[in-house]
N, C-alpha and C positions, 0 to 999 in steps of 0.2 A: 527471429529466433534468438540471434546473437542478445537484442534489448533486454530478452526477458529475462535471458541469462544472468548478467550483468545485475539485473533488477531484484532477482532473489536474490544474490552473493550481499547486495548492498542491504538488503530488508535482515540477512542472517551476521551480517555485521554489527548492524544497528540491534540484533536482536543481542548478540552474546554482550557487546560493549553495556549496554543497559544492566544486563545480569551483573554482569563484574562490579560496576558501580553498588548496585545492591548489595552486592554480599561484602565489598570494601566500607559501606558507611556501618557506623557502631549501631548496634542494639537493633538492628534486622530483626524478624522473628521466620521462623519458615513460612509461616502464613501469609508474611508482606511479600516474601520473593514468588510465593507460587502465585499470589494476586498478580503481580506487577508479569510474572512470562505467561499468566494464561490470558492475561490483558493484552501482550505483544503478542499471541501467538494468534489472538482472533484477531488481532488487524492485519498480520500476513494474511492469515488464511483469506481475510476480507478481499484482500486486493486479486482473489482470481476474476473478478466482477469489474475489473478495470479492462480486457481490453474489448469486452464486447460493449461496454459503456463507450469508451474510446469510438468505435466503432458507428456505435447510435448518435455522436454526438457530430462524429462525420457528413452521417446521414442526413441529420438535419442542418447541417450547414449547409450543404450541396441543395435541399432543396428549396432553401433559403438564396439561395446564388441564382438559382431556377426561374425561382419565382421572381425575382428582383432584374433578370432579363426578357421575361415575357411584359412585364410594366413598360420598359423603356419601347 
């Protein structure tokens, strides 16, 4: 719970830091910043799909571990 904590804070760091940068470089237009935070805002969103991937990627390690003692 704590990880994931931590995990947003850093994804909402990285998200405002990028915004700032945009609107400090010259000749922005509104259309490049909205591009550029609905761009970051679908790769947060993306990452709710990380820990059951996490998860599946577990899975098949263990049954990969599994199968590599039934061989010996």
């Amino acid at each position: 719970m704590a990880w994931s904590i931590h995990y947003l804070v850093l994804l909402m760091v990285i998200f405002i830091v990028v915004l700032f940068i945009a609107v400090d470089v010259d000749k922005f237009s509104t259309g490049k910043i909205y591009a550029i935070v609905s761009y970051i805002w679908t790769f947060i969103a993306s990452t709710d799909y990380l820990p059951g991937l996490m998860e599946s990627l577990t899975a098949v390690r263990e049954l990969n571990t599994r199968l590599k003692e039934e061989k010996v």
